[in-house]
C-alpha positions as CSV (number, residue, x, y, z in Angstrom):
1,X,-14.1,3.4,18.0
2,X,-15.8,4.2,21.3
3,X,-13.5,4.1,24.7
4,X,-15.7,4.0,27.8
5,X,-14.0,5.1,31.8
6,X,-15.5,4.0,35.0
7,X,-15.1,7.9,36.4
8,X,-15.4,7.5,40.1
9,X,-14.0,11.0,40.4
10,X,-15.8,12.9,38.4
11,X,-15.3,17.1,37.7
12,X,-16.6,19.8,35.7
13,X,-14.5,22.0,34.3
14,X,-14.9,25.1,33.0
15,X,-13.3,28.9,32.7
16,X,-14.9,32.0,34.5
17,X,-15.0,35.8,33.7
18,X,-11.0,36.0,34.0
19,X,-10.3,32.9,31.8
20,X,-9.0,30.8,35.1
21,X,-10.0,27.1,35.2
22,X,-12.6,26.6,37.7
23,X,-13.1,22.4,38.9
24,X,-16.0,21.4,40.6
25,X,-16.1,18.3,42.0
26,X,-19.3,16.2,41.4
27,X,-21.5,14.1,43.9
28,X,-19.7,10.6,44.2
29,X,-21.4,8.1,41.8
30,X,-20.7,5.3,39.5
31,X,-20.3,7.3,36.1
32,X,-18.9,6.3,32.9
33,X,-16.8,8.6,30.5
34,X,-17.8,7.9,26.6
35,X,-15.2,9.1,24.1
36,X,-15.5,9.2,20.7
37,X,-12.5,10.1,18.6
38,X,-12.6,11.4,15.5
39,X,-12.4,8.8,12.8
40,X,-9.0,8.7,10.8
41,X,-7.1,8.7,14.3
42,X,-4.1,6.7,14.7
43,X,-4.4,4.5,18.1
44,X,-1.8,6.9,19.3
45,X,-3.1,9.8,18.6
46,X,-6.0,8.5,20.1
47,X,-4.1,6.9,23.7
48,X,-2.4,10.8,23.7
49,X,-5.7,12.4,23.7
50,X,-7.0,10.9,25.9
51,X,-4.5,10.5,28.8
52,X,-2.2,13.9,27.9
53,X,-2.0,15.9,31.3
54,X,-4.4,18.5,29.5
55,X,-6.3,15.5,27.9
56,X,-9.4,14.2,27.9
57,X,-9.7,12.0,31.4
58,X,-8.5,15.5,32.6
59,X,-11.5,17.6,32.4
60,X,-13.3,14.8,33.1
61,X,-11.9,13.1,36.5
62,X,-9.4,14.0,39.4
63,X,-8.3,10.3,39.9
64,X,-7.7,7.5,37.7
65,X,-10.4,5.2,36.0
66,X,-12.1,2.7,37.8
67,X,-11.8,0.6,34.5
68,X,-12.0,0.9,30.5
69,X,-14.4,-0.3,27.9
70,X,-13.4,0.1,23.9
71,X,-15.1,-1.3,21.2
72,X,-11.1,-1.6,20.2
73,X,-9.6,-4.5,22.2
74,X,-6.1,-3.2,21.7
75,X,-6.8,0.7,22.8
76,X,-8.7,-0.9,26.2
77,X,-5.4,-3.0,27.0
78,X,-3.4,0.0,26.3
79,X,-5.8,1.9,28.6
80,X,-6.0,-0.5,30.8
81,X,-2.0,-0.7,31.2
82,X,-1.5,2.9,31.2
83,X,-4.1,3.2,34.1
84,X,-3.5,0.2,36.2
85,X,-7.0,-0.6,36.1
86,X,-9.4,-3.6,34.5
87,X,-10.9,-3.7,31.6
88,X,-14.5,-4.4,30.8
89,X,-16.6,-5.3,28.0
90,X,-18.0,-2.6,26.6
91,X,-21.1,-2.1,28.6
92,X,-21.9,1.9,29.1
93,X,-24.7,1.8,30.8
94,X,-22.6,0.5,33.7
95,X,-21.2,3.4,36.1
């Protein structure tokens, strides 16, 4: 499975010297998120990991997608419902 997020809000994220969590906020663009979840995930697991407060769209955006892409129609409607956003066919080249 592949999940693709129109990031709109995209961040970097990474930890300095004293272990704190440092954001910096990226040039506004159309960018895509790829993920690519271990296989043997449940969709669950899979939803969790992804939109968990310390998740993946975390470290990757400070808003919400602009839409979602999955080569798994079920895990882009539960994307999509979760985020309030459209969904897309897979397409990542797309921003």
């Amino acid at each position: 499975m592949v999940v693709y997020l129109g990031n709109r809000d995209a961040v970097e994220v990474h930890r300095d010297e004293a272990g704190r969590e440092v954001r910096t906020v990226l040039p506004e663009g159309r960018r895509c998120t790829t993920v690519v979840p271990p296989t043997g995930l449940k969709l669950g697991e899979v939803l969790t990991a992804i939109t968990a407060p310390g998740g993946v769209w975390n470290w990757h955006s400070d808003g919400d997608p602009a839409w979602v892409a999955s080569t798994n129609p079920l895990m882009a409607e539960l994307l999509a419902d979760h985020y309030g956003c459209e969904i897309r066919d897979p397409e990542p080249q797309e921003g």
